[in-house]
PAZAPA-4460 file (N, C-alpha, C; in steps of 0.05 Angstrom, whole numbers, plus 32768, in hexadecimal, padded with zeros to 4 digits):
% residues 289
    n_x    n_y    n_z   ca_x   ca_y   ca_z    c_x    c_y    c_z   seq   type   mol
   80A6   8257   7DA6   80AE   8254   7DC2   809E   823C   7DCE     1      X     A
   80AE   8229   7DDD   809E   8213   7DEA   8096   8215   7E07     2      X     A
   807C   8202   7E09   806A   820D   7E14   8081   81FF   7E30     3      X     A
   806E   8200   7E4A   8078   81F6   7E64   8077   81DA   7E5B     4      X     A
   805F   81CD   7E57   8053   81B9   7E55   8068   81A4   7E41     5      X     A
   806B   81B5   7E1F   8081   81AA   7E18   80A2   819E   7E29     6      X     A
   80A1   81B7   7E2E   80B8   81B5   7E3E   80B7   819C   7E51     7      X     A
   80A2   8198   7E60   80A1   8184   7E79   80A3   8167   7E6A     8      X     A
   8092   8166   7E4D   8095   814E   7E37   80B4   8152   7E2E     9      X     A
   80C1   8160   7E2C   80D9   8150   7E1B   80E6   8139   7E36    10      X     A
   80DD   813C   7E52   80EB   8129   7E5C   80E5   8117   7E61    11      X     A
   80C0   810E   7E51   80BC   80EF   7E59   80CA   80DB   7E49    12      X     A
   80C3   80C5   7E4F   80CE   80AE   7E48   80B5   8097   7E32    13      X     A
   80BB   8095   7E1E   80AF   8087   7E14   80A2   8066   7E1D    14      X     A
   8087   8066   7E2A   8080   804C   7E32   8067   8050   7E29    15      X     A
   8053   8038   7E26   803A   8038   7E25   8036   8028   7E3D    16      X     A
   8019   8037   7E4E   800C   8024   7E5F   7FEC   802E   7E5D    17      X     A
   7FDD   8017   7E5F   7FC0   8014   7E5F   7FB4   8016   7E80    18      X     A
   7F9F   8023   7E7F   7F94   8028   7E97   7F79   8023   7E91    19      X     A
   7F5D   8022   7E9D   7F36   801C   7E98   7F3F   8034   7E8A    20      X     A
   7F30   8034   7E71   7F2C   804F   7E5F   7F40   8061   7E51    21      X     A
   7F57   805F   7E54   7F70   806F   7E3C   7F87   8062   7E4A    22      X     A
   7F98   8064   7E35   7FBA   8056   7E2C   7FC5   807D   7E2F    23      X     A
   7FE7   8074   7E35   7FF7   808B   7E32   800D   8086   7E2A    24      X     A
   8018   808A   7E1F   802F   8086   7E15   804E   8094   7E20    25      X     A
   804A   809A   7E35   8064   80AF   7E38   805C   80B4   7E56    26      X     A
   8072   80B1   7E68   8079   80B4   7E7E   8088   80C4   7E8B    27      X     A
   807B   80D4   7E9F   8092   80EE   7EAB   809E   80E0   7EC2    28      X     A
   80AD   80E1   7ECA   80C1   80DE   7EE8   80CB   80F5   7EF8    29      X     A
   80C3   8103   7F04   80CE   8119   7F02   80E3   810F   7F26    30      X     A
   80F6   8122   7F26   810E   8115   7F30   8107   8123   7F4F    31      X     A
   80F9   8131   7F54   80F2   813D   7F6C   80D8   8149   7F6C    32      X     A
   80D3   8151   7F89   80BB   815C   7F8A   80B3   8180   7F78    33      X     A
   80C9   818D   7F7B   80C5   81A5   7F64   80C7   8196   7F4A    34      X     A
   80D3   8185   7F3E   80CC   8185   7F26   80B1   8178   7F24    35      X     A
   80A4   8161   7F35   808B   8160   7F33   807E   8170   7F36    36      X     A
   807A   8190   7F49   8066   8198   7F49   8068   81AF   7F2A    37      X     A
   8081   81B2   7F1C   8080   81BD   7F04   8079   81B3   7EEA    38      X     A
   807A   8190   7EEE   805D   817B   7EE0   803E   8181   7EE0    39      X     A
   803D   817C   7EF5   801F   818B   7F02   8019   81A5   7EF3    40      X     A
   8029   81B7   7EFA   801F   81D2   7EF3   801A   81D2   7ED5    41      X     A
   8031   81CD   7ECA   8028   81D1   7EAC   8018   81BA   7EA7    42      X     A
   800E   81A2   7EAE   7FFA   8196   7E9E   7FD9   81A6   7EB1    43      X     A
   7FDC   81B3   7EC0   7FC1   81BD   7ECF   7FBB   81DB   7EBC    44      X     A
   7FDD   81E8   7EB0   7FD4   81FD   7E99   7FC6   81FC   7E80    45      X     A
   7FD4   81DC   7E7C   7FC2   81D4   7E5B   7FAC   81C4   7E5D    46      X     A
   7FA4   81B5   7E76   7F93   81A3   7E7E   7F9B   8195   7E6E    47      X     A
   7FAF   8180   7E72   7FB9   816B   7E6F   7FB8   8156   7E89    48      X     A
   7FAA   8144   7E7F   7F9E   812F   7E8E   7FC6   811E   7E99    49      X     A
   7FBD   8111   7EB4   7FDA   8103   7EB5   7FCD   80E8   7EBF    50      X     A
   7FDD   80D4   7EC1   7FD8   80C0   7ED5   7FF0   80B8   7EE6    51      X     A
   7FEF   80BA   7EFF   7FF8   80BC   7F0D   8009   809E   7F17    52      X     A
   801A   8099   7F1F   8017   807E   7F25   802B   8071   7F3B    53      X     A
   8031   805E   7F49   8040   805E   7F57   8052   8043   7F53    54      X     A
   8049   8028   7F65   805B   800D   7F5C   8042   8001   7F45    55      X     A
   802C   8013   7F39   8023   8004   7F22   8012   7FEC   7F28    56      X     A
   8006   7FE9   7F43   8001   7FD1   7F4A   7FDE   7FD4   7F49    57      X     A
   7FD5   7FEC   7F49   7FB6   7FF8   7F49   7FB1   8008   7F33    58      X     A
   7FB3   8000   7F25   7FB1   8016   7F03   7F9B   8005   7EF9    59      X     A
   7F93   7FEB   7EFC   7F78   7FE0   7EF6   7F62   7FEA   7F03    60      X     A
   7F68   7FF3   7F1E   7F57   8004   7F2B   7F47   8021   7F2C    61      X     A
   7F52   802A   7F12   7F56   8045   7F0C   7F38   8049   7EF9    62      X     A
   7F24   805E   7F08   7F09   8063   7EFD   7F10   8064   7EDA    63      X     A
   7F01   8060   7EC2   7F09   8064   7EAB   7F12   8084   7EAE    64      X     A
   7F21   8081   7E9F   7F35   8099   7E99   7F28   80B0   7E8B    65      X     A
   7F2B   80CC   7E8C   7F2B   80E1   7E6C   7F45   80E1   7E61    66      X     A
   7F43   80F6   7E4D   7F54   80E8   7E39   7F7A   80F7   7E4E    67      X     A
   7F8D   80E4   7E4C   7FAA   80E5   7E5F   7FC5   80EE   7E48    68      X     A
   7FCE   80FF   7E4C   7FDF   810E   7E3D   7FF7   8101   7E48    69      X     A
   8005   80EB   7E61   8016   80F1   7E68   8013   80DC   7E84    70      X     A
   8024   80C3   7E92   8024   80B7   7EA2   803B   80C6   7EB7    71      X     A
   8038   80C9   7ED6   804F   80D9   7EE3   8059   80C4   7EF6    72      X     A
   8070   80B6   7EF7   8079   80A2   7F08   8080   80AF   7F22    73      X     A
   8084   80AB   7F39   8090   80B3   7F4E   80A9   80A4   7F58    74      X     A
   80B3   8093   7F40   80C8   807A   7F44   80DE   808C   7F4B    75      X     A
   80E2   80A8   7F47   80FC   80B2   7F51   80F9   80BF   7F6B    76      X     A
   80E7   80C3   7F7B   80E6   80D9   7F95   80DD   80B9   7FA3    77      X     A
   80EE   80B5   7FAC   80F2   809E   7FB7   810E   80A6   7FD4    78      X     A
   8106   8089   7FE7   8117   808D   7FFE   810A   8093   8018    79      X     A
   811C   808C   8023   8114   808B   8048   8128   80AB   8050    80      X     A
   8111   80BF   8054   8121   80D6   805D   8127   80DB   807E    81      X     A
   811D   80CB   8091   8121   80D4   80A4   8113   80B1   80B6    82      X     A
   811F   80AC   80CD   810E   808B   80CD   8118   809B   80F6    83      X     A
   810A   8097   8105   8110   809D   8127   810B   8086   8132    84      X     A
   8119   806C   813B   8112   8054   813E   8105   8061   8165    85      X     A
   8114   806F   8170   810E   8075   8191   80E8   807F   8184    86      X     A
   80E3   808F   816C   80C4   808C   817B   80B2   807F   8163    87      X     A
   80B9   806F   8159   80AF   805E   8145   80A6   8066   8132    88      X     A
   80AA   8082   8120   80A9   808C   8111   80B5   8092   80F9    89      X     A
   80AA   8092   80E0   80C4   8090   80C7   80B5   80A1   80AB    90      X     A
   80C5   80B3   80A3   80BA   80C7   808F   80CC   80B8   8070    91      X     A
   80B9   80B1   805A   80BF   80AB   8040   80B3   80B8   802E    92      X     A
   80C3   80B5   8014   80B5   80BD   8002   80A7   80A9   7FF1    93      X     A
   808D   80BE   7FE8   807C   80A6   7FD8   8081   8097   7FC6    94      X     A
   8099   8094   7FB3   809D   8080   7FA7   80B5   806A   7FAC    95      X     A
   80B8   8065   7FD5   80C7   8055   7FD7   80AC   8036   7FD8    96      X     A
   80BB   8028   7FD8   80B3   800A   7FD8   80A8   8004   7FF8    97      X     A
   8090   7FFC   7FF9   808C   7FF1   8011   8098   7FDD   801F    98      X     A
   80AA   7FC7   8007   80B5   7FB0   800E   80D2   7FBF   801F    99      X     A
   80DD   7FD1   800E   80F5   7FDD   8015   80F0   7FF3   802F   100      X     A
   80D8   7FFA   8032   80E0   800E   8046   80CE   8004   8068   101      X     A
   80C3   7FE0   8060   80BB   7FCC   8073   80D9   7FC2   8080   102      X     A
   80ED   7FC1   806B   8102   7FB7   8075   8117   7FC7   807F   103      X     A
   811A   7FDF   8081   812A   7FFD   8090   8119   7FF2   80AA   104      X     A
   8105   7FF2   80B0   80F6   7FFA   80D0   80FA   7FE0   80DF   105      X     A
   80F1   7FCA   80CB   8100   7FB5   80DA   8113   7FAD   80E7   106      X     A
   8130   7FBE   80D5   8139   7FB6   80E4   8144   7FCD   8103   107      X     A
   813C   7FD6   8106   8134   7FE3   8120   8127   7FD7   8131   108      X     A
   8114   7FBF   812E   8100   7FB2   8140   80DF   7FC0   8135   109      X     A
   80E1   7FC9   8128   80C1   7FDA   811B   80B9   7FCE   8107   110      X     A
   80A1   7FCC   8103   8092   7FC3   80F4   8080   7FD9   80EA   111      X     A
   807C   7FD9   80C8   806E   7FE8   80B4   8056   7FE7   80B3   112      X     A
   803B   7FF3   80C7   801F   7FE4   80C0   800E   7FE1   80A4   113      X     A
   801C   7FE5   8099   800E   7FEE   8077   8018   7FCD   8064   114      X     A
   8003   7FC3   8057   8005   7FAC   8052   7FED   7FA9   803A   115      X     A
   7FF9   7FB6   801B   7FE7   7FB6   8008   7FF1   7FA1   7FEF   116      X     A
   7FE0   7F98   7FE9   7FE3   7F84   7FD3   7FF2   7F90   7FBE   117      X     A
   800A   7F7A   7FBA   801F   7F8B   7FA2   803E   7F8E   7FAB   118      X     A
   8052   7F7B   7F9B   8070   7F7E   7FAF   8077   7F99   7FA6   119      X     A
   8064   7FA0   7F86   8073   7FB7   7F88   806F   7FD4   7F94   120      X     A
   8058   7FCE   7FA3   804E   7FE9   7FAC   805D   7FFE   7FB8   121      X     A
   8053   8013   7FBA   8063   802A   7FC0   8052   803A   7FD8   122      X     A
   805E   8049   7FE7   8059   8059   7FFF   8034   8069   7FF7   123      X     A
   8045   8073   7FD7   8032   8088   7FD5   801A   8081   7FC8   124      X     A
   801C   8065   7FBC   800D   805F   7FAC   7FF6   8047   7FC2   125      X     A
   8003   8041   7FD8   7FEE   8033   7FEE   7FE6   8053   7FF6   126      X     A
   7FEF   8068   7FFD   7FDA   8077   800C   7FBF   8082   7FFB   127      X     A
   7FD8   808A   7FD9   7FC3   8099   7FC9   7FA1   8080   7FC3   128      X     A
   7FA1   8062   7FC9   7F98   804E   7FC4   7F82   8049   7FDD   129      X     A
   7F8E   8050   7FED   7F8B   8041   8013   7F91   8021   800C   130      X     A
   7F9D   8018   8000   7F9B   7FFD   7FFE   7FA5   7FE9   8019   131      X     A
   7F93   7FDB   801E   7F9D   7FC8   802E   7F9B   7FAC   8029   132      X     A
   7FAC   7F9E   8034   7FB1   7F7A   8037   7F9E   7F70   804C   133      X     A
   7FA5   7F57   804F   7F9B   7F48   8069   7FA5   7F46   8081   134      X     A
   7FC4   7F58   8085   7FCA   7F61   809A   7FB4   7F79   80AC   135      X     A
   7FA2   7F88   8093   7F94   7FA2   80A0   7F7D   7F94   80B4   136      X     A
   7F83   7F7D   80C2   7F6A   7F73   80CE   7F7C   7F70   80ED   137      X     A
   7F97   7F75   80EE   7FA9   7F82   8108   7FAA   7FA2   80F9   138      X     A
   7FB6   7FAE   80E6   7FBF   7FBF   80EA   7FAC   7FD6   80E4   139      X     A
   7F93   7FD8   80DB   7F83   7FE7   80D7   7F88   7FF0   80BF   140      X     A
   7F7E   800A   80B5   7F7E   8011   8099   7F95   802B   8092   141      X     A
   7F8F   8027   8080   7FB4   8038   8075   7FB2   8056   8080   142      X     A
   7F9D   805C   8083   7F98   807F   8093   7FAB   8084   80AE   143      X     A
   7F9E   8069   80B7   7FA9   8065   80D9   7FC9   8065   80DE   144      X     A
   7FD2   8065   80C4   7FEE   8060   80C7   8003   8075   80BB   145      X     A
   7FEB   808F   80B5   7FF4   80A5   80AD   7FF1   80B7   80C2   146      X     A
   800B   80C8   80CC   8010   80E0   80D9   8014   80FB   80CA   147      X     A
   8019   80FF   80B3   801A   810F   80A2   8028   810C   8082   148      X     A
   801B   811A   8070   801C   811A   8056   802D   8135   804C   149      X     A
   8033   812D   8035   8043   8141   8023   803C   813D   8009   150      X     A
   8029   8151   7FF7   801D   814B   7FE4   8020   8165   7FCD   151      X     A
   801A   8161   7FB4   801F   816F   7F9C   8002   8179   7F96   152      X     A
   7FF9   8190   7F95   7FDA   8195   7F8B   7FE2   8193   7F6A   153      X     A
   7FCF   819C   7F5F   7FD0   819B   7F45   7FD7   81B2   7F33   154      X     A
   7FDF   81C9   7F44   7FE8   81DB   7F42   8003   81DE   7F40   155      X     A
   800B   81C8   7F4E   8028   81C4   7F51   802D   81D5   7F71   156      X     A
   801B   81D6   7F85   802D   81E8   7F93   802F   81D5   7FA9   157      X     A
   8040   81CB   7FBB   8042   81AD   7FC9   8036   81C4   7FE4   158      X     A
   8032   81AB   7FF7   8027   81BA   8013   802F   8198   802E   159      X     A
   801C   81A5   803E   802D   818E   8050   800B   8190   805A   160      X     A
   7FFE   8174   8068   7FF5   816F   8083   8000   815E   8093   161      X     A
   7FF0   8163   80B0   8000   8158   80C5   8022   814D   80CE   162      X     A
   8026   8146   80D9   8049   813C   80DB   804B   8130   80E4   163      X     A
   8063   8129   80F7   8075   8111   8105   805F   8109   8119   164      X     A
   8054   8117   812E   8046   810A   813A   802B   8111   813C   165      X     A
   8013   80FE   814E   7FFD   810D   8145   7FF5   811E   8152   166      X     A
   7FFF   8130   816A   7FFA   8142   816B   7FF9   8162   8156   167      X     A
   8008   815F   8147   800D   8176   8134   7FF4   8178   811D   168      X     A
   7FE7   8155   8126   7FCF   8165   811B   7FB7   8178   8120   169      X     A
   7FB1   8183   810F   7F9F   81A0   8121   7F89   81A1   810C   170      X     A
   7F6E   81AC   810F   7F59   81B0   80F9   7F54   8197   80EF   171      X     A
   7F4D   8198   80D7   7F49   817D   80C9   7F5F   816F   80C7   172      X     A
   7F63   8159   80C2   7F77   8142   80BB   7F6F   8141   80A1   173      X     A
   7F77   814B   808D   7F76   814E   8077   7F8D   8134   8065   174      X     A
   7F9F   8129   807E   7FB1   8112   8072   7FA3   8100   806E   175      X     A
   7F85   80FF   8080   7F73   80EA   8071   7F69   80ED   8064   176      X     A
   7F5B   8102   8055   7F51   8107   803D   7F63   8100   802A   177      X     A
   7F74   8102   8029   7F89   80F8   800C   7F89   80DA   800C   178      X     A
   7F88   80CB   8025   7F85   80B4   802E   7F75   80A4   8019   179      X     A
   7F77   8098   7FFE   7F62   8088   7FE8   7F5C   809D   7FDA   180      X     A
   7F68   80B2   7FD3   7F59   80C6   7FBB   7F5D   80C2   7FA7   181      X     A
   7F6E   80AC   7F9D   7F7E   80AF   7F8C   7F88   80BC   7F7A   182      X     A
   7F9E   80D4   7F87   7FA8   80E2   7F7D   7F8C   80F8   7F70   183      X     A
   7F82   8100   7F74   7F63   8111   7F6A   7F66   8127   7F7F   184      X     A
   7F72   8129   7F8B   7F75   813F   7FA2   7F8E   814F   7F9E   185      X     A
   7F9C   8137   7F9E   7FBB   8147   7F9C   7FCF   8129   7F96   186      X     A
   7FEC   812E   7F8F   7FFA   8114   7F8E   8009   811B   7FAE   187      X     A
   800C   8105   7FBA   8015   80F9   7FCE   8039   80FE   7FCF   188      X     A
   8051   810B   7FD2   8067   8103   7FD7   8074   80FE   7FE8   189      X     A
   806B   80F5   8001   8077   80F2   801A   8065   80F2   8038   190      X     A
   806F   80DF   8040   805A   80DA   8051   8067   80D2   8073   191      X     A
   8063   80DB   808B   8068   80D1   80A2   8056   80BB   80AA   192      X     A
   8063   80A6   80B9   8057   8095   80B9   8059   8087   80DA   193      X     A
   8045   807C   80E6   8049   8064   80FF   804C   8050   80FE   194      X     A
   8067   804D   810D   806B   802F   8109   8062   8013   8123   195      X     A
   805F   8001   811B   8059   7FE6   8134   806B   7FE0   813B   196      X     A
   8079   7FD7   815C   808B   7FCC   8167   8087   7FB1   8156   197      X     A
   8099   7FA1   8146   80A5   7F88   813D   8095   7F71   814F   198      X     A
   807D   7F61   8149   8079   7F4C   8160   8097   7F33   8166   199      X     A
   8094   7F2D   817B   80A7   7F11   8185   80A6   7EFB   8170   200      X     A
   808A   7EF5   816D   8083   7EDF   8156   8078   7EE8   8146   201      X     A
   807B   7EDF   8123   8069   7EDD   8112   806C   7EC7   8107   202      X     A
   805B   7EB8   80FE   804F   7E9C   80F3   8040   7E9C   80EA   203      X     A
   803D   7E88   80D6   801F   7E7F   80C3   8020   7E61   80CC   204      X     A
   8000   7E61   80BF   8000   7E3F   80C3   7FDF   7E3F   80A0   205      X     A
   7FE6   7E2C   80A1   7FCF   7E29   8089   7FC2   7E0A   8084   206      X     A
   7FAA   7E0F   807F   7F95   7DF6   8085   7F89   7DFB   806A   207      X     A
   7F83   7DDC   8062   7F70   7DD1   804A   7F50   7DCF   804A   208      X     A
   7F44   7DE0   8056   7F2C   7DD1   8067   7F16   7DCD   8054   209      X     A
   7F01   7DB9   804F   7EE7   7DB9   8038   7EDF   7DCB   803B   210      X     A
   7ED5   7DD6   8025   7EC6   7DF6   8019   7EAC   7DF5   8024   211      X     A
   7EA1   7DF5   8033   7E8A   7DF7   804A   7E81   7E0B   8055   212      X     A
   7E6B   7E15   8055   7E6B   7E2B   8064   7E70   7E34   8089   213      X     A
   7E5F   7E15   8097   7E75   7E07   80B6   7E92   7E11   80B2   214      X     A
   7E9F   7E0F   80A4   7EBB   7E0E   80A4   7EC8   7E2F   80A3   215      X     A
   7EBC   7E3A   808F   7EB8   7E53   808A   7EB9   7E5F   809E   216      X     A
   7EA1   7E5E   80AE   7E9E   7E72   80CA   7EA9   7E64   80E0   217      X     A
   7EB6   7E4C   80DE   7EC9   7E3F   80F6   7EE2   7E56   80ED   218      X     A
   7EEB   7E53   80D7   7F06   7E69   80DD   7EFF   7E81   80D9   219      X     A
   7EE8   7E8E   80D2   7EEA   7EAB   80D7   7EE9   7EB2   8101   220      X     A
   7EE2   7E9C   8106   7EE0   7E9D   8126   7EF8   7E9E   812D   221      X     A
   7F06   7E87   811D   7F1E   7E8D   8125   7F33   7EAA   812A   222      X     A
   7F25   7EB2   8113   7F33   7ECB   810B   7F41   7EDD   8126   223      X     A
   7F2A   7EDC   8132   7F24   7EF1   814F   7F33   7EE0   8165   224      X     A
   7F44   7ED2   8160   7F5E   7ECA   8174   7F7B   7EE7   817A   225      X     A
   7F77   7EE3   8195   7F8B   7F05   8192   7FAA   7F00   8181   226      X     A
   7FAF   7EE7   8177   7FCB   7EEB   8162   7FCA   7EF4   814E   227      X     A
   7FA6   7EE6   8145   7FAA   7EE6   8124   7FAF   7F05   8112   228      X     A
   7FB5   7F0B   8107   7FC0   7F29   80F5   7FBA   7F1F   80DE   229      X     A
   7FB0   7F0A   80D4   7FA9   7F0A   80B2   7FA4   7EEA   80B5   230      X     A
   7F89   7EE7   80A9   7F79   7ED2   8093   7F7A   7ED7   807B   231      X     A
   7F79   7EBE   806A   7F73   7EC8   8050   7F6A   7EAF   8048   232      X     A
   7F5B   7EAB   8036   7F42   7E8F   8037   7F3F   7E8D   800F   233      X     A
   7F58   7E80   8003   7F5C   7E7A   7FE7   7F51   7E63   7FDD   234      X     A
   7F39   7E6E   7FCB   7F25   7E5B   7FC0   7F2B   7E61   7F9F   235      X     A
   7F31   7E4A   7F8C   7F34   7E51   7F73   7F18   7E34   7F6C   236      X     A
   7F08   7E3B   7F56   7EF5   7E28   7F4D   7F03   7E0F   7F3E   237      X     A
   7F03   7DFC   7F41   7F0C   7DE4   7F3A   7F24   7DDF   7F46   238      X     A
   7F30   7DE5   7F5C   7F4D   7DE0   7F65   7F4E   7DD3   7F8B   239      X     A
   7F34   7DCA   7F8A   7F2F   7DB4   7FA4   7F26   7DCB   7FBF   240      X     A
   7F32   7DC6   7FCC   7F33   7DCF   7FEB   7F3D   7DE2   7FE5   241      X     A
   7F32   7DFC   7FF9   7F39   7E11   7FF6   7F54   7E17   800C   242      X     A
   7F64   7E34   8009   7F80   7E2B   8019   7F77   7E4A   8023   243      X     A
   7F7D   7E3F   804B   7F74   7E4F   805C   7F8C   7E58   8065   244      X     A
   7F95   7E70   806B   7FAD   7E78   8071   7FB1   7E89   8086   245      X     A
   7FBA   7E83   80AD   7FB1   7E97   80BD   7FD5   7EA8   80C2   246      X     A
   7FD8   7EB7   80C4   7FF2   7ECA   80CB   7FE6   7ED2   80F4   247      X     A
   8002   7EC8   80FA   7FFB   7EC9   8117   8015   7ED7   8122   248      X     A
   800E   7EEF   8133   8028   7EFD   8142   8029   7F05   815C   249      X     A
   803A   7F03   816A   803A   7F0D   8183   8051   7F04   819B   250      X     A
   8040   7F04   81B2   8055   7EED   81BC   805D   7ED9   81C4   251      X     A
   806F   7ECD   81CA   806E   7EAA   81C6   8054   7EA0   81C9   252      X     A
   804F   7E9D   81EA   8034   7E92   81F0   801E   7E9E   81E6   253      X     A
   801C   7EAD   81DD   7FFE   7EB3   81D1   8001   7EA5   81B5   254      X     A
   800F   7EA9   81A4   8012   7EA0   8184   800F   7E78   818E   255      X     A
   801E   7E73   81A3   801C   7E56   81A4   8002   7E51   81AC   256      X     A
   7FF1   7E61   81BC   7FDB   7E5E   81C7   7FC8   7E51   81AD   257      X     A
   7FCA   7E63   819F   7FBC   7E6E   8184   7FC2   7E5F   8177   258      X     A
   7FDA   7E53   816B   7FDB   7E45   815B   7FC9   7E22   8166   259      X     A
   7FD0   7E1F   817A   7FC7   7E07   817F   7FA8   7E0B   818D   260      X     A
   7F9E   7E13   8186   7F85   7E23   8185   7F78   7E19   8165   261      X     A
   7F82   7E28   8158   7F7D   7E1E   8140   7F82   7E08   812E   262      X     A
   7F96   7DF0   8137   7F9D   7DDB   8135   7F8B   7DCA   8142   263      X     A
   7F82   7DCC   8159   7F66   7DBD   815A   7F4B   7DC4   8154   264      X     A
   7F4A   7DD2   8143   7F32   7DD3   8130   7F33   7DCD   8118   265      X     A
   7F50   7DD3   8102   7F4F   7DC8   80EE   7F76   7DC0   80EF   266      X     A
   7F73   7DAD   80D8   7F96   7DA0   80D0   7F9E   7DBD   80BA   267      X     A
   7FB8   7DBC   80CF   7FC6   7DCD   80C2   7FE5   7DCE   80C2   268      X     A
   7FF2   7DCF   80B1   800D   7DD6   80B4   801D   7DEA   80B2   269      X     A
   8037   7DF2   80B9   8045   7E0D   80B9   804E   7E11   80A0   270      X     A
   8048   7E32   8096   8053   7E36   8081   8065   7E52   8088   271      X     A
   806F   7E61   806F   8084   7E73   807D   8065   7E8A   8076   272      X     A
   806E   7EA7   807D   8060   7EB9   807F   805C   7EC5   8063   273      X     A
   8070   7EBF   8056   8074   7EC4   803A   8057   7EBD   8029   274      X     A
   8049   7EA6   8035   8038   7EA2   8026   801B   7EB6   8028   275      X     A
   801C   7EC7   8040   8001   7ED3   803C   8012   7EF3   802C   276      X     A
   802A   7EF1   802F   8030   7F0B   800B   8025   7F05   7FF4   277      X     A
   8029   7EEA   7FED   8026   7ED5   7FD5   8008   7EDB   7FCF   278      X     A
   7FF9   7ED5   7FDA   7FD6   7ED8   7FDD   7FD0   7EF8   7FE4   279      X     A
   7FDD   7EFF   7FEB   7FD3   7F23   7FF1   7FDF   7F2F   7FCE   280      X     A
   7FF5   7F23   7FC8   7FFE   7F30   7FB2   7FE7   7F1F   7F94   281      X     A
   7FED   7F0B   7F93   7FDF   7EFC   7F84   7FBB   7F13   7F7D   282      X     A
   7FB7   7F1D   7F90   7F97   7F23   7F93   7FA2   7F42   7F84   283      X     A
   7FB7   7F4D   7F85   7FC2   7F65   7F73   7FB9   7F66   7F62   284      X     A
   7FC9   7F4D   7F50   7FCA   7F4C   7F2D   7FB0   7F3D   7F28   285      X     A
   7FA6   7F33   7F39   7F89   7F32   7F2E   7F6F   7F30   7F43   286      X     A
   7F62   7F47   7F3E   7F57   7F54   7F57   7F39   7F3A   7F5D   287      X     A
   7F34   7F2E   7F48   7F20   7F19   7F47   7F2B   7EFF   7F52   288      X     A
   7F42   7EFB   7F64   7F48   7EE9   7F74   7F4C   7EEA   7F86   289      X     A
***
């Protein structure tokens, strides 16, 4: 007679991936939240180690491992289940795409405050992480942008904190505790979330300036202009001048204020916004840049 655990293996998929400390060979998907938490359960009966994972973009980040019987994707519980553009609020599941579920709210006029290194990141895999970009210097940190969680213990038995708004939270806020656990608490499947009214403007502009330390703390001063929402200051050894990059939003006159603000302190020209993804993503795949 086969065990649960068998049973939950005949439906992975043959892959190998490396993580700090053990390789696995075999991948579960499970297609919803009961069949994940019937993953869970039988590898918590045999103590079968899993690794958990989401868009794959923080698996270098992952403490060395014990030994992993089994990788669990969340690539299928995916989707925008519920989005209320009247109060800026939108419920997903953890393995939709941040790129994809930045562009549902948009187009409503809303903006996604969650902004972690990686195109391919996922809902669940920025909360299970807290990961943030250089946007988190407007939008604060990935907690702040959680109203409530929907998560898998290891038991398999799913539960809920908090919800749609923040009043419904009561006692602890326990959605922040899951907030960077990575997955060590429980797996993450769904999450309510707050969204930003869409600014009027967004713009970049980017400057060459000598590698100086003057220069250095001329644009971190800058920083503290009320447009800016993201610096990012790209220094590679042997490749000249370092490339300063400010993301500016808001409205008209303030972003113009700002920009020409910063145009008389250093030369700079317009680039599209695309480029502080480029440099927020770039610092993903390799965390030493």
């Amino acid at each position: 007679m086969s065990s649960a655990w068998d049973e939950v293996m005949a439906e992975a998929r043959a892959e190998r991936i490396v993580v700090p400390g053990a390789t696995v060979e075999a991948v579960l998907a499970p297609a919803d939240v009961g069949a994940l938490g019937r993953v869970l359960a039988a590898a918590n009966a045999g103590s079968h180690g899993l690794l958990v994972m989401g868009g794959r973009t923080r698996l270098h980040q992952a403490n060395p491992a014990r030994p992993l019987a089994a990788a669990v994707s969340l690539e299928a519980i995916t989707g925008v289940d519920e989005f209320e553009p009247d109060e800026g609020v939108v419920h997903a599941r953890a393995g939709t795409p941040i790129a994809a579920l930045r562009e549902v709210v948009a187009a409503e006029g809303w903006e996604l405050p969650l902004d972690p290194p990686g195109a391919s990141s996922t809902v669940g895999g920025t909360i299970a992480s807290a990961a943030t970009g250089p946007r988190a210097h407007a939008f604060g940190g990935v907690s702040d942008a959680i109203l409530g969680l929907e998560v898998v213990g290891a038991d398999g038995v799913a539960s809920k904190c908090g919800g749609r708004v923040v009043k419904n939270v009561t006692g602890y806020d326990l959605a922040k505790l899951y907030c960077g656990s990575y997955g060590t608490l429980g797996i993450v499947t769904g999450a309510w979330l707050r969204l930003r009214p869409r600014p009027a403007v967004c713009e970049a502009v980017r400057a060459w300036p000598p590698s100086v330390p003057e220069l250095f703390e001329r644009c971190r001063a800058l920083a503290r202009l009320d447009s800016v929402r993201a610096i990012l200051w790209h220094e590679s050894p042997g490749e000249g001048a370092p490339e300063v990059v400010f993301e500016l939003a808001g409205s008209d006159a303030v972003v113009a204020h700002d920009r020409e603000r910063i145009a008389a302190e250093l030369d700079v020209d317009r680039v599209g916004t695309d480029r502080v993804d480029a440099l927020r993503d770039e610092r993903a795949i390799d965390p030493s840049t």
